[in-house]
C-alpha positions, 0 to 999 in steps of 0.5 A: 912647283904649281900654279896656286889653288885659289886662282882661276884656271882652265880645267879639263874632263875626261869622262870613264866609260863604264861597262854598266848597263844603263843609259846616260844620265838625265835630269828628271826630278822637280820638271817631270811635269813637263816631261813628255807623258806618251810612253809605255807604262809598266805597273807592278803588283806593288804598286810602283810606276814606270814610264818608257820603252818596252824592249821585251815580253817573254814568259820570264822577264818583261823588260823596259828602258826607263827612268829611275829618278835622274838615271835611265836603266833598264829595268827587268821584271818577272811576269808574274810581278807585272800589274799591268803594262799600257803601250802607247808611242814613245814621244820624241825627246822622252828620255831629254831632259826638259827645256829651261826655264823662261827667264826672270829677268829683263835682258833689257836693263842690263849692259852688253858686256856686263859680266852676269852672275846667279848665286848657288847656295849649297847649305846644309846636308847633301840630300836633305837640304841640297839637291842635285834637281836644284843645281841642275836646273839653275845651270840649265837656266843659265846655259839657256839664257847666256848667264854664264858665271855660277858662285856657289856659296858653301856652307854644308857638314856633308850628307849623302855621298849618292847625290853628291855624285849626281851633283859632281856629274851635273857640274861637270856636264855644264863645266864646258859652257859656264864658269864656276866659283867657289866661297866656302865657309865650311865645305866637308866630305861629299859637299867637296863635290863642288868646289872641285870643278870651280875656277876658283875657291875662296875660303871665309875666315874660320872656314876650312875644306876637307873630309871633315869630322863626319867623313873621318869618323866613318873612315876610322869605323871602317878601319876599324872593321878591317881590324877587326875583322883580320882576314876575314872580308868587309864588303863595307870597309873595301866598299868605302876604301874603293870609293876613297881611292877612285874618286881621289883618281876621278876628281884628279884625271877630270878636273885637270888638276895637277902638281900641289893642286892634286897632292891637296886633293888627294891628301884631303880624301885618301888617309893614306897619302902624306903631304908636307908643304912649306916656304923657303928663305924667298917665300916660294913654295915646296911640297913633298910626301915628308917634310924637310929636315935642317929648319931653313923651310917654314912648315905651314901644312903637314898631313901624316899617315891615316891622317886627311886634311882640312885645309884652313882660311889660313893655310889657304892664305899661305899657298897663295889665296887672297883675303876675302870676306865678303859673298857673290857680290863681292867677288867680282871686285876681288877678281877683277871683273868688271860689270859683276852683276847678279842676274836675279835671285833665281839660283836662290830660290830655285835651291830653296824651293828645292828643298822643300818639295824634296822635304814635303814629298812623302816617302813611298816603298817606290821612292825607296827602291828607285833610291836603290836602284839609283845607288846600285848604278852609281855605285858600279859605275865607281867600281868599275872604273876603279877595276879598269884603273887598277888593271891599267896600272898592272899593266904598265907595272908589269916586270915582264914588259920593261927592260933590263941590264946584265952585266954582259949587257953592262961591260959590252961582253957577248961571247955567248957564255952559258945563260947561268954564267955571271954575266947573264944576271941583271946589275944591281939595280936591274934587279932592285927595278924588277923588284920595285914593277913587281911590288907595284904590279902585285898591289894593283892585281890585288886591288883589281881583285878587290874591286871584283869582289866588291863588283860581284856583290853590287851585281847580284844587288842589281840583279835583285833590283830588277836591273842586268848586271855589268857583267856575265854569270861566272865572269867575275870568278875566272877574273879572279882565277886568272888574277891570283894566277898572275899574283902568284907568278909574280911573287913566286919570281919577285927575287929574279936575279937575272935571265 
């Protein structure tokens, strides 16, 4: 049993580090403007523009600590690439993001204790109508000023996983001094990046939360790619199945969700993992990977395998959410919170103006490869935290390290019979464990080696943009030696019976 989805709650976060070469996130995008401009200047012969720090100069690489978008990374160049470089002072605070916007409103007319809020539309694709710039400097606006509730108000099919990722970051670098709410009407695929840091989710009659058809579609093309491909690698399909299974652990581990709450979240992103959720004969609420048998229990949910949900208003409704119908206004009502007021309208036209400059501005071969550049660091960050968890699992599944009972141990025999006697081997159920921490240490080896794969591919890409990969020349190769060494240990000694 768990505390209901649809009630407020307080989370928790848990950032993984990485081994990526690249500075923390910052914001940049629609305030450059405002950015400090005294910073070195490095052009290519191609025409693009970067502004930052010259670390080095040498007859093969100039080398410099810049901004990439909202990403700072070190960027390397040969020599013979390099237009131009201008050298000037690094102002104080270059790499900060900007400070907030003045606010719109009078403090004056509002009460002391009236609970603020901004509205947040997330409306449309992910990337080509809603942007993390956007929701990035609403949330600065509201930390800057005190105005400490966001409701977003979600209607988008999806868009573009990236951004989505820069909007998941954003939420939850501001997670610790605002409140989130969530009123979804459809909210699918990447746009799940935001209901899963609110307080509290509303879904509006006739809306649903999941993957979505867009999502589902890709993931079927990529199983299919598997299937055809047999034994041959897929970069793409390991690529989006990586991506699946890290983000399911990620969202999970840094949101604090736990019991129901998590087996939703997982059964919404990964295909393979079976829910069934139910109400006894009292009305309480059970889940379980499979449904029960005998027809006491009504069954209102059930996801099989290769299946992803799409949780509906009604089954919303079943687990414990309120009805609602309304929008930001209204929630305040349905929550309890007295003195809802909206601040203005600034979260609003913030997203739409947004949207339009990123709609107007014309795309340039710069804009493209920072795009890359932008990816390639995200996409690392991802695979590496999924080789860390993986290599994390193995360890702990790890045969060797648990412990076992003999039947010596079993019937207190210590006559110090020879080591092939009877009574050195493990019981029966030593040895279904030592079967059961193999198979699990075997399957996460195998998915370390995955990631590593996937890894080696994402670092001579960023090697190709100019950027240091997360690991050494050669490194990758002798982790997978020494992975498939273990592999094969492993299930060369899957059947022990005993010491």
């Amino acid at each position: 049993m768990s505390q209901p989805l649809f009630i407020p709650d307080t989370l928790r976060s848990n950032r993984v580090p990485t081994r990526i070469s690249c500075g923390a996130v910052a914001l940049a995008g629609l305030w450059a403007a405002a950015a400090p401009t005294m910073a070195d200047i490095l052009e290519t012969k191609d025409g693009r523009r970067y502004e930052g720090r010259i670390l080095s100069r040498d007859a093969e690489m100039v080398r410099i600590d810049a901004m990439v978008g909202r990403t700072r990374v070190v960027l390397g160049f040969p020599p013979i690439d390099v237009g131009s470089i201008q050298e000037k002072p690094l102002a104080p605070g270059f790499f900060d993001p900007p400070p907030a916007p003045e606010r719109v409103s009078a403090p004056a007319k509002f009460n002391p204790g009236q609970k603020l809020y901004l509205e947040v539309p997330i409306v449309g694709r992910i990337g080509e109508q809603v942007f993390a710039d956007g929701v990035a400097q609403v949330l600065r606006y509201a930390k800057a000023h005190q105005i400490q509730n966001i409701v977003f108000t979600i209607d988008s099919p999806g868009g573009d996983r990236d951004e989505a990722i820069e909007i998941y970051d954003t939420l939850k670098e501001f997670k610790k001094s605002l409140r989130f709410y969530a009123i979804a009407r459809q909210c699918q695929g990447p746009a799940l990046a935001v209901p899963v840091w609110a307080n509290s989710i509303q879904i509006l009659p006739g809306g649903s939360l999941g993957v979505g058809p867009e999502a589902r579609a890709a993931a079927d093309a990529n199983l299919a790619k598997v299937a055809k491909a047999a034994k041959k690698e897929d970069d793409d399909a390991d690529e989006a199945e990586i991506a699946r299974s890290q983000l399911a652990y990620k969202l999970i581990a840094e949101t604090g969700r736990e019991g129901l709450q998590a087996e939703l979240l997982r059964a919404m992103i990964v295909p393979g993992h079976t829910l069934c959720v139910w109400k006894d004969a009292e009305g309480k609420i059970g889940w379980d990977a499979v449904c029960p048998e005998g027809g006491k229990e009504k069954v209102f949910l059930s996801v099989g395998a290769g299946q992803t949900l799409d949780l509906t208003y009604e089954q919303a409704r079943a687990l414990g959410m309120k009805e609602f119908k309304g929008g930001a206004q209204e929630l305040g009502a349905l929550l309890r919170l007295d003195g809802w007021t909206a601040e203005s309208d600034y979260g609003i036209k913030t997203m739409e103006k947004t949207s339009a400059a990123k709609q107007k501005a014309a795309k340039t071969k710069q804009d493209a490869l920072d795009a890359k550049v932008q990816a390639n660091v995200k996409r690392r960050e991802t695979t590496e935290a999924y080789i860390s968890h993986s290599l994390q699992e193995a360890a702990k599944w790890d045969p060797t390290k648990a412990s076992y009972e003999t039947y010596a141990d079993h019937w207190g025999w210590g006559w110090g019979w020879a080591n092939d006697y009877p009574t050195k081997k493990y019981t029966l159920d030593s040895q279904k464990k030592w079967k059961t921490y193999t198979d699990a240490c075997m399957h996460y080896i195998q998915s370390a080696a995955k990631g590593l794969r996937q890894m080696k591919k994402l670092d001579a890409d960023a090697v190709k943009l100019g950027i240091d990969p997360t690991y050494k020349p050669g490194e990758i190769d002798r982790m997978l030696e020494d992975l498939a060494v273990r592999f094969k240990t492993l299930s060369e000694r899957r059947n022990t019976t005993g010491k």
